[in-house]
N, C-alpha and C positions, 0 to 999 in steps of 0.2 A: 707191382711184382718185381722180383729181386731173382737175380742169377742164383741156382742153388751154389750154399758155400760161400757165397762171393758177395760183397756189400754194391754191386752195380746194377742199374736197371733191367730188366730185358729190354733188347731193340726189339722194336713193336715194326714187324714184316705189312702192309696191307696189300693184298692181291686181290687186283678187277677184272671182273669178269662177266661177261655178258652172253654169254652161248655154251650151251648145252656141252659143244666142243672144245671151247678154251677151258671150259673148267676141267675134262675131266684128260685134258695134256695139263692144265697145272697141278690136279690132286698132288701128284710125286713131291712137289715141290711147296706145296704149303705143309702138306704131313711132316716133310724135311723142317719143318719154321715146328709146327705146330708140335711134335715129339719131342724136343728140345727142350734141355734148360738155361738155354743160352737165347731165343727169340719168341715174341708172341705172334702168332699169326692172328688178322684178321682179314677178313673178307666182303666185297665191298660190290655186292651182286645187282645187276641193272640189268637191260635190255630185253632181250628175250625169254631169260630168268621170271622176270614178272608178268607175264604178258600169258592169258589164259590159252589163248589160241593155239600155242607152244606147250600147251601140256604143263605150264608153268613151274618152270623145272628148278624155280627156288627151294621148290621142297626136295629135291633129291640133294641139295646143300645141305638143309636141314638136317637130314636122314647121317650125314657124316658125322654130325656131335662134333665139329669145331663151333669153340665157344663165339667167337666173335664175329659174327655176321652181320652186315647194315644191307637191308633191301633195300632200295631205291627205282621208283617208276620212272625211266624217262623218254617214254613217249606209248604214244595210243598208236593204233593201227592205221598204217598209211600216212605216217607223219613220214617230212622227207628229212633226209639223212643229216642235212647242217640241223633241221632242229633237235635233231634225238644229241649230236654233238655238242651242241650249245645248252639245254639241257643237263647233259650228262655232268658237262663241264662245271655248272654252277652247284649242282648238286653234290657232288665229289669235292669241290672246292670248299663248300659250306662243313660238308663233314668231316675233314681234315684239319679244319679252321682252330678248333679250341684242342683238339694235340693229336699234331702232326706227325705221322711213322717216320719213321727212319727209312724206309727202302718204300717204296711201289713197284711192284711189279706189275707190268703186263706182259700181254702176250698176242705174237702176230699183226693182224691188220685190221682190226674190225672198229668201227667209232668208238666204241667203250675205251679201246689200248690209245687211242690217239687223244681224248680227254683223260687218260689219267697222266698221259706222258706230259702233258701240256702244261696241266694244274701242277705236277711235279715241279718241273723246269719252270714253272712262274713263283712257283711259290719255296724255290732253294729247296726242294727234297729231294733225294738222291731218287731216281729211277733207274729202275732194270728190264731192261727188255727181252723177252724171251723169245728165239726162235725169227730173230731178225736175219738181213741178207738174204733170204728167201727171194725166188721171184714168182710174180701170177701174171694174168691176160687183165687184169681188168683194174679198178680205181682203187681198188685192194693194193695193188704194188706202190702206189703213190701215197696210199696211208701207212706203209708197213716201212719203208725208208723217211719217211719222216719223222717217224717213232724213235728209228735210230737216230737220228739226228738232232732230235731231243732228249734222249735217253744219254744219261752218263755210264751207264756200263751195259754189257750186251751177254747174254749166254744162248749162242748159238748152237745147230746140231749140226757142222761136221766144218772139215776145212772149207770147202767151197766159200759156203756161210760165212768163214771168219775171213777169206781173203775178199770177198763182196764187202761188208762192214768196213774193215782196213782202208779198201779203196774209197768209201765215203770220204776219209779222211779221220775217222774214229782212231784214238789211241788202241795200239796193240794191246799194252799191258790194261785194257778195261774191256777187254772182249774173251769169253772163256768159253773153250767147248764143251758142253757138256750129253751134245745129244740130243733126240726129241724125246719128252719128258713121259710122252702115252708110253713107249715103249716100254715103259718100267710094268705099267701094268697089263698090256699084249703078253708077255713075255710072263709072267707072275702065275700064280698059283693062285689070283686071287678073282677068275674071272667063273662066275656059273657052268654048271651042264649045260648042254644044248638043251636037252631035256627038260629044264628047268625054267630054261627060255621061253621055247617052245610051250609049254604048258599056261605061263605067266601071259605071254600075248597072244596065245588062242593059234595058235599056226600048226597048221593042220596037216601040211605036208612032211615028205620026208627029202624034197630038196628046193631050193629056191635062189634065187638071186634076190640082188640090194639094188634097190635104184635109190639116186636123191638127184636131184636137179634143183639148182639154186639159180635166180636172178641174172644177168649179166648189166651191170647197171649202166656201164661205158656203151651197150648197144643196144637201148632198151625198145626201140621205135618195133623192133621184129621178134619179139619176145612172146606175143601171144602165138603167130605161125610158129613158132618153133617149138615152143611148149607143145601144141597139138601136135604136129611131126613126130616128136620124139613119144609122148604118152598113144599114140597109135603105134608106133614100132615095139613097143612094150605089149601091147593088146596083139598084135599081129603076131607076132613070138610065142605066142600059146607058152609060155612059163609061168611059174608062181612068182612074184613080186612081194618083197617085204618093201614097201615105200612108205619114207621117213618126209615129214613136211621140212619146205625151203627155207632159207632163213628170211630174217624178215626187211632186206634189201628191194630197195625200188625197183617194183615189176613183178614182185611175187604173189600180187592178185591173178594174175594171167595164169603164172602155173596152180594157181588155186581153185583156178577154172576148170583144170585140165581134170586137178585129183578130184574133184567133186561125183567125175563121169566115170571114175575107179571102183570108185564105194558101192559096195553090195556085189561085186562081180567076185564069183568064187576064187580066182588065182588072183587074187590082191588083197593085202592088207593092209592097210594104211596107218600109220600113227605119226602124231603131232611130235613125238620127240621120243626115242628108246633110250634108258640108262646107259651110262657111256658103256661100263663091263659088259652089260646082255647087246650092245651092240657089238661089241669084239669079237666075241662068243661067235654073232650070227655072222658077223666079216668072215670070220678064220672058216665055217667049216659050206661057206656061201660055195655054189657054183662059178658065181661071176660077179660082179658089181657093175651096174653103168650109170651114168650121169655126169654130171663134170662136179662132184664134192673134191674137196683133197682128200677124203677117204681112200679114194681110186690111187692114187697117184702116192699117197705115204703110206698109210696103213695097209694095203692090200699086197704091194710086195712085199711087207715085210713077212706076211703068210704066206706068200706064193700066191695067192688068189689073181685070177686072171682079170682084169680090168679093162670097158670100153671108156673110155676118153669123148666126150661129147661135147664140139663144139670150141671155142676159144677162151673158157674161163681158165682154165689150168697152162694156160699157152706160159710155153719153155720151163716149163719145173720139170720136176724130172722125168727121165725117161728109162724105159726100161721095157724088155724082151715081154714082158708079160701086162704090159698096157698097151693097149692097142687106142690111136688116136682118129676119130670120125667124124664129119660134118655133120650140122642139120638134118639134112634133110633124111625122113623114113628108112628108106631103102639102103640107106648108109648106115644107118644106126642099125639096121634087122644084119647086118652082113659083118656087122661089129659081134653082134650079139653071135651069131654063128659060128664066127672067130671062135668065140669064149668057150662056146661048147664041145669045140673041139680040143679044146688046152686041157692038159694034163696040171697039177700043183707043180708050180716054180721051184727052184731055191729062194731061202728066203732071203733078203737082202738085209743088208746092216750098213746101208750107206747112211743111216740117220742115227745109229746108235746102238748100241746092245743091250740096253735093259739099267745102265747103272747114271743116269741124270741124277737122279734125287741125293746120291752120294756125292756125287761132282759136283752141284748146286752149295748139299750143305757144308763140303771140304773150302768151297770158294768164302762162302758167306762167314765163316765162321773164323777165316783171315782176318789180320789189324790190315794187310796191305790192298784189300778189299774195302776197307771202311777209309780209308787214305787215299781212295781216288778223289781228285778234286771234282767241285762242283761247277767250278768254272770250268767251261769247254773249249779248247781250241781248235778250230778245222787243223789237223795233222795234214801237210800239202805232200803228197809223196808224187807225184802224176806230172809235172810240167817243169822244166830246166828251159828258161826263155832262153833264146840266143837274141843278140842283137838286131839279125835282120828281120829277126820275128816282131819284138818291140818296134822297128822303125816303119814294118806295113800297116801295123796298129795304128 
């Protein structure tokens, strides 16, 4: 295919993606490749995507009508995380082999972003990372700076983001804010009635909260006691519960133990994976969220939705007047949950962006001085001015 007008190729965009959640903060930004007559988008779906248990949410890929989609299995249930990596890696590696994109993108910190950053940088393709300098509590922080570090160019959501990145030592001029990329469609006109929701997933009430609880892989030894703790502080709460299943991180059998003892009880309803929009939907008009998703912690002040914080996976991101942060144990989490019900809707916050990513994306991409970052990387050292008596204790 050819640029309209123009006798040049398109540059062929590939965006990987492995969760329910990276896809739909990247939608903005493939739409941005994919409506263009200047890039070809394709899409390059693994992990969770494929996986039945997950509601196998390759087919809400499908349901988008972007032409270019490669499924990819790489791994079965209970496989540990280097092999879903290792996997991912050879699999992505082999289908970029006979013609290679010009850009990869990923996004965040999940094994999928860290094999495609990998295969990128081994194999001289430009990579982009999205939504780096972030920080979490768990082995997620150490896959999401290493992505930066392999990744040649960065489009982060806000300054913080870009002064974290910077301090890696990443060049300035390859690091661009442009926002969190959900936001485009939070913000949008393009998300269902409640009504419509509600109807689609059988929910019966007229108010509810969001739980999700995922994994903590860096503490996994105490994961079953505290999966029970927390799904009894949810039962003890006498609330309705929309609960969304964990991802599929080492340990999330234990809290799959937990949801098993949910199902069939009237104020719960359980599903392996909600549409990213009819999830927005049921965030925005939610009484409360708990659990420890980044749901709680990004998307819910941007509606003002009051959020409990459970636990150390979200440990130091951000913080804010309408997240409340709680341990473990029950009685902590019921007194979170208490919190919430007394909270009135926030303001909403715009610390991560106002709605326009997918512009800022394709404003960047669509630059020569964009396509002229090199490929060759140099740690940029801004951090250390030795003095002599420093070199002579060494």
């Amino acid at each position: 295919m050819e640029r309209s007008g123009l006798n040049m190729p398109l540059r062929k965009i590939l965006f990987v993606t492995g969760t329910r959640a990276d896809f739909g903060k990247l939608k903005p930004l493939i739409f941005a490749a994919e409506h263009s007559d200047q890039f070809e988008a394709r899409i390059f779906a693994t992990g969770m995507h494929t996986l039945p248990r997950y509601g196998g949410t390759i087919h809400e890929i499908y349901k988008e009508k972007i032409e270019n989609v490669f499924s990819f299995v790489n791994q079965f249930v209970g496989d540990p995380m280097e092999i879903m990596l290792a996997n991912t890696i050879s699999g992505l590696s082999r289908y970029v082999a006979d013609d290679p994109p010009d850009l990869i993108v990923v996004h965040g910190d999940r094994i999928e972003t860290l094999a495609g950053a990998i295969v990128g940088a081994l194999r001289n393709i430009r990579v982009a990372h999205v939504e780096g300098g972030e920080l979490s509590g768990t082995v997620d922080e150490l896959i999401r700076h290493s992505v930066s570090k392999l990744a040649h160019c960065h489009f982060v959501a806000n300054d913080m983001a870009y002064r974290r990145v910077v301090q890696m030592g990443e060049n300035p001029e390859s690091v661009f804010i442009i926002g969190s990329p959900e936001i485009d469609i939070m913000l949008s006109d393009e998300l269902p009635t409640l009504d419509e929701v509600r109807q689609h997933y059988e929910l019966p009430w007229e108010s509810y909260a969001i739980s999700l609880f995922h994994p903590v892989t860096t503490d996994n030894s105490q994961l079953a006691e505290r999966a029970a703790a927390y799904s009894d502080a949810l039962k003890q709460s006498g609330r309705n519960y929309v609960v969304v299943y964990p991802n599929n991180d080492l340990g999330s059998n234990a809290i799959f133990d937990q949801l098993s003892k949910l199902n069939g009880l009237l104020n719960f309803r359980v599903f392996p994976s909600i549409r990213f929009e009819s999830f927005l939907c049921l965030l925005k008009e939610a009484d409360f969220i708990v659990g420890n998703s980044s749901s709680g912690v990004r998307e819910a002040p941007i509606y003002g939705v009051p959020a409990v914080n459970v636990g150390s996976r979200q440990h130091n991101r951000f913080e804010h007047e309408s997240i409340r942060s709680v341990g473990y144990e029950t009685e902590e989490i019921l007194e979170g949950i208490n919190w919430a019900l007394d909270r009135a809707r926030y303001e909403p916050v715009k610390w991560f962006g106002s709605g326009e990513s997918r512009k800022k994306f394709f404003d960047v991409i669509s630059s020569q001085n964009f396509w002229a970052i090199q490929l060759q990387k140099q740690l940029r050292d801004i951090s250390f001015d030795l003095n002599e008596d420093y070199i002579a204790a060494k």
